[in-house]
C-alpha positions in Angstrom: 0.0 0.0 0.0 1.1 3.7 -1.1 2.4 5.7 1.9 0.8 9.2 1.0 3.4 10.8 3.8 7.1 11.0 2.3 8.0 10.3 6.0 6.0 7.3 6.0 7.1 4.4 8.6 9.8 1.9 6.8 9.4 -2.3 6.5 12.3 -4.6 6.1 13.3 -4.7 2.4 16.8 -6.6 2.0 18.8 -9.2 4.3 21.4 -6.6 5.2 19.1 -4.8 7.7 17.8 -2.0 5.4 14.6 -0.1 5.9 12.3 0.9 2.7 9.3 2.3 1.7 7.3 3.2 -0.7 6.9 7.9 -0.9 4.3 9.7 -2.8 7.0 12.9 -3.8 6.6 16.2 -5.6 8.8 17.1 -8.2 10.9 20.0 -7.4 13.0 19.8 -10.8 13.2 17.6 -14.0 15.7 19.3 -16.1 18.3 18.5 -19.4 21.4 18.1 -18.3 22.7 18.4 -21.7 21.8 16.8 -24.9 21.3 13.1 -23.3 20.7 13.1 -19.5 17.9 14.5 -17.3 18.1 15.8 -13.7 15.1 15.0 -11.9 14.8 16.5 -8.1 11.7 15.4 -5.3 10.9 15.8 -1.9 11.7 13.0 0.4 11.7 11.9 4.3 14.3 11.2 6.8 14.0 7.7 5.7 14.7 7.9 2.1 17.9 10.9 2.5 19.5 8.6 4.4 20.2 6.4 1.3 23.8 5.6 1.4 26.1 5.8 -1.7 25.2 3.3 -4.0 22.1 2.2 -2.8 19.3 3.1 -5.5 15.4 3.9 -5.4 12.7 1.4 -7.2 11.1 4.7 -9.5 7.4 4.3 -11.0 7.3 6.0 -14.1 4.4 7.8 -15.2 2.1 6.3 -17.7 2.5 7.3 -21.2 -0.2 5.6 -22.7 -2.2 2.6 -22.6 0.7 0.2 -23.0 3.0 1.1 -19.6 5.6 1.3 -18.7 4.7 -1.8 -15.9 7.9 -2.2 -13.9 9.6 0.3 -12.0 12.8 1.4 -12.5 16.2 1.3 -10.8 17.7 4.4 -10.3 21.2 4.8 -8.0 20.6 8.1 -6.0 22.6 11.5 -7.1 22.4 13.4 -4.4 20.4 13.1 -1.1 19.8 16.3 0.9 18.7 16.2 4.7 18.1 19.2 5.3 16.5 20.5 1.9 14.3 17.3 2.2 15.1 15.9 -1.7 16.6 13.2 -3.5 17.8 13.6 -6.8 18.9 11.6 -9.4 20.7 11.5 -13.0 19.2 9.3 -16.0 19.2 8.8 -19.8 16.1 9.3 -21.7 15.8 5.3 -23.8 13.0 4.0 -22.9 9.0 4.2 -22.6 9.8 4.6 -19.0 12.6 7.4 -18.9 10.6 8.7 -22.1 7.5 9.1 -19.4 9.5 10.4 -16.7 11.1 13.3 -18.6 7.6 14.4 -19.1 7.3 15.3 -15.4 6.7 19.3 -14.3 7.4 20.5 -10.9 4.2 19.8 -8.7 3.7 16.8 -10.5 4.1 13.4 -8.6 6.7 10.6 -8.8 6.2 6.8 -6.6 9.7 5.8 -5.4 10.2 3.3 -3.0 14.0 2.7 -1.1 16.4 2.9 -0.4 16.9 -0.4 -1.5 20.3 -2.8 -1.8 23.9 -2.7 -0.7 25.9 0.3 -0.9 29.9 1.3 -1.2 32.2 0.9 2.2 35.0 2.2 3.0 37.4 1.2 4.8 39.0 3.5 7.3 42.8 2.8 6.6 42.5 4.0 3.4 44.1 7.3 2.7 42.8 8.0 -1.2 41.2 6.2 -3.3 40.7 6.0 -7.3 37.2 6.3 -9.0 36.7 5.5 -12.1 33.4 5.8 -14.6 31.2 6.5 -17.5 28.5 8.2 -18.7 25.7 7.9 -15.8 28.1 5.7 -13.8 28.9 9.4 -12.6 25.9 9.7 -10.8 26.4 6.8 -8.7 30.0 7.5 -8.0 29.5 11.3 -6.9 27.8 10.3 -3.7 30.9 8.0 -2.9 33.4 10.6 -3.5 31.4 13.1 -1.3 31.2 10.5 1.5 34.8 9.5 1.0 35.7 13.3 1.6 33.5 14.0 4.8 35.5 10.7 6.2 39.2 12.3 5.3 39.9 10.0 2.0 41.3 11.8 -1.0 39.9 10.9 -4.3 41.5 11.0 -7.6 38.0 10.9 -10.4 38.8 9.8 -13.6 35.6 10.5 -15.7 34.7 9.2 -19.2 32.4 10.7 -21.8 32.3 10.1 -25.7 32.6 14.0 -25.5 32.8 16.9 -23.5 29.1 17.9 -24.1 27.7 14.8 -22.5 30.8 15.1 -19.6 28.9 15.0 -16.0 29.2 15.6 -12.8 32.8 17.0 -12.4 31.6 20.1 -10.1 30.8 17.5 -7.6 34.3 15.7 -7.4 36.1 19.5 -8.1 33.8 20.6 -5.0 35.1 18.0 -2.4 38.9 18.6 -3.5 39.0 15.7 -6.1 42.1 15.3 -8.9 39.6 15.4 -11.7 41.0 14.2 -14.6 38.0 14.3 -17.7 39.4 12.1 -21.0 36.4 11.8 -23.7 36.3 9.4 -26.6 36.0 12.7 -29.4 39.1 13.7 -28.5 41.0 10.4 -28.3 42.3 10.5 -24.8 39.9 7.8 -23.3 41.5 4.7 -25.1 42.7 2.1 -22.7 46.5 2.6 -23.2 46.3 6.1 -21.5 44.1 5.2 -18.9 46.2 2.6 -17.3 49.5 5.1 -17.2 47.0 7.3 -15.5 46.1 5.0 -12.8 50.2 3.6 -12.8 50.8 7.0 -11.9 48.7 7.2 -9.2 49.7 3.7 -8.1 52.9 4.8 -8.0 52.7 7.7 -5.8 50.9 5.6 -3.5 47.1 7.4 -4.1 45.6 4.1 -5.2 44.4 2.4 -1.7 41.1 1.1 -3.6 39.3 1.2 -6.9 36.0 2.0 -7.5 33.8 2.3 -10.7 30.6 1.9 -12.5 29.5 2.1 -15.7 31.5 0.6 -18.7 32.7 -3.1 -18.7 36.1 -1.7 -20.4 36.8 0.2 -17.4 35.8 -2.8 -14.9 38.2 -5.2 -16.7 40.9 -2.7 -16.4 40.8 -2.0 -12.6 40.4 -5.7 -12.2 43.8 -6.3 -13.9 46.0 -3.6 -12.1 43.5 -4.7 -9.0 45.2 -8.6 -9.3 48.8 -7.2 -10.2 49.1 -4.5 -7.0 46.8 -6.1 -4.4 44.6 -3.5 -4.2 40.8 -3.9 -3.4 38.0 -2.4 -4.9 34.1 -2.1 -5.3 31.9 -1.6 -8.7 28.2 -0.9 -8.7 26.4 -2.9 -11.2 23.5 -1.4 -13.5 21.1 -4.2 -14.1 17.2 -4.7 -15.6 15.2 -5.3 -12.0 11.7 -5.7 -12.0 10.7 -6.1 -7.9 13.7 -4.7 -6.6 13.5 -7.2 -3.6 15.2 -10.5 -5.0 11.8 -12.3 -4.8 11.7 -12.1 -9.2 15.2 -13.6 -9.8 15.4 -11.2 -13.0 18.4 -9.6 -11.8 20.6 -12.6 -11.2 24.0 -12.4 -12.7 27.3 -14.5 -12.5 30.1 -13.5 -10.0 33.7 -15.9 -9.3 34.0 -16.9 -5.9 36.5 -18.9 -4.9 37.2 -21.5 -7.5 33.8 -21.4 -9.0 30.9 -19.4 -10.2 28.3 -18.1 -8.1 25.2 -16.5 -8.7 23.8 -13.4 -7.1 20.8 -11.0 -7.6 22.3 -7.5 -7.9 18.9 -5.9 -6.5 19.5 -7.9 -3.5 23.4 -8.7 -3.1 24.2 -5.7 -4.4 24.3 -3.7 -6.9 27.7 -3.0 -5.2 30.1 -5.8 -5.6 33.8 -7.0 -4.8 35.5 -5.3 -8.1 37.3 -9.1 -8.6 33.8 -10.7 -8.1 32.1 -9.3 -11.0 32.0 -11.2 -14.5 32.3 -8.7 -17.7 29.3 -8.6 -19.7 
């Protein structure tokens, strides 16, 4: 049943003792980004802006017609603001759904219900760490650099974009004191070859404690190789097709190495943050 309150009392809603439920919100702001990506702001309750980095919201998208869309959709929280009351978020119009939920005016109304699954940790050794992503990867990844700073962690952002007009979010890692280093694929500096001198450098000068990413399964494969060769840990956030959100569907199941073998795991329920070696490339 719909909680008409934002504040609305939570239920159990994963194994990893996280609260969810379901707010009615007003849209405060659903604006372009730039070309591709929408920026969609709503009020929210105690409950729901105390999602933790890369933990996402189940979204109900308006209906567009007679034919749907029927599922909700998972969306990893942009920013979450206490005292302001709002969760944002970042997403590409590509669907019926996102096609339906660009359509939204301030006033209107927007179902969410979260914060749902397992979100980034750090560990409090770690001195800087390395993120690493693409496209609207950087949505999820912002809250973890923001949460790494307010801890005392440095961050070194490496951001990826096919070009500088569809670049995002490096206002939030310049804001918290983040190396931002921006390489696009228009002007040739996002190949693999100079990434990996880029994150040897920062290896090297001993600014790597962890990797992180999300995003692009060139980038995953990457950090997983320097991950094995230097010993150093690290956690990617997995975007996956979900249609409860609760692990009760099995739509979300993907494979992951453990140990020896192959193991499999529902990213809405397990995850969708993951042991960076765990993860299988898609």
């Amino acid at each position: 049943m719909k909680s008409p309150d934002p504040g609305a009392a939570p239920r159990q809603a994963s194994p990893h003792s996280i609260t969810a439920a379901e707010f009615d919100c007003e849209v405060i702001e659903n604006e372009a980004v730039n070309a591709e990506y929408m920026h969609i702001v709503a009020t929210a309750g105690p409950l729901a802006t105390s999602v933790k980095a890369g933990q996402f919201f189940h979204m109900l998208c308006p209906k567009n017609g007679p034919n749907g869309p029927f599922f909700r959709r998972p969306m990893s929280v942009y920013r979450a603001d206490p005292e302001a009351g709002t969760v944002a978020f970042l997403y590409k119009v590509t669907g019926s759904g996102t096609r339906a939920l660009a359509t939204l005016e301030p006033g209107d109304r927007l179902d969410l219900f979260g914060p749902l699954g397992v979100g980034f940790n750090l560990e409090p050794g770690w001195r800087r760490i390395v993120v690493v992503g693409r496209g609207v990867g950087l949505a999820t990844l912002a809250p973890l650099a923001e949460l790494a700073a307010a801890n005392g962690i440095g961050v070194t952002a490496v951001l990826s974009a096919r070009s500088p007009a569809v670049m995002m979010s490096a206002d939030r890692f310049q804001a918290i004191g983040a190396d931002v280093i921006e390489v696009t694929d228009a002007e040739g500096t996002s190949g693999p070859a100079r990434l990996e001198r880029v994150l040897r450098g920062s290896i090297a000068d001993g600014n790597a404690d962890a990797f992180f990413t999300c995003g692009s399964n060139r980038l995953l494969l990457l950090l997983q190789r320097l991950g094995r060769e230097f010993g150093i840990p690290g956690q990617v956030a997995l975007e996956q097709q979900m249609a409860c959100g609760l692990g009760m569907c099995f739509c979300c199941v993907r494979e992951f190495r453990v140990d020896d073998g192959v193991a499999h795991r529902r990213v809405c329920w397990d995850g969708p943050v993951f042991d960076l070696q765990e993860a299988i490339s898609w």
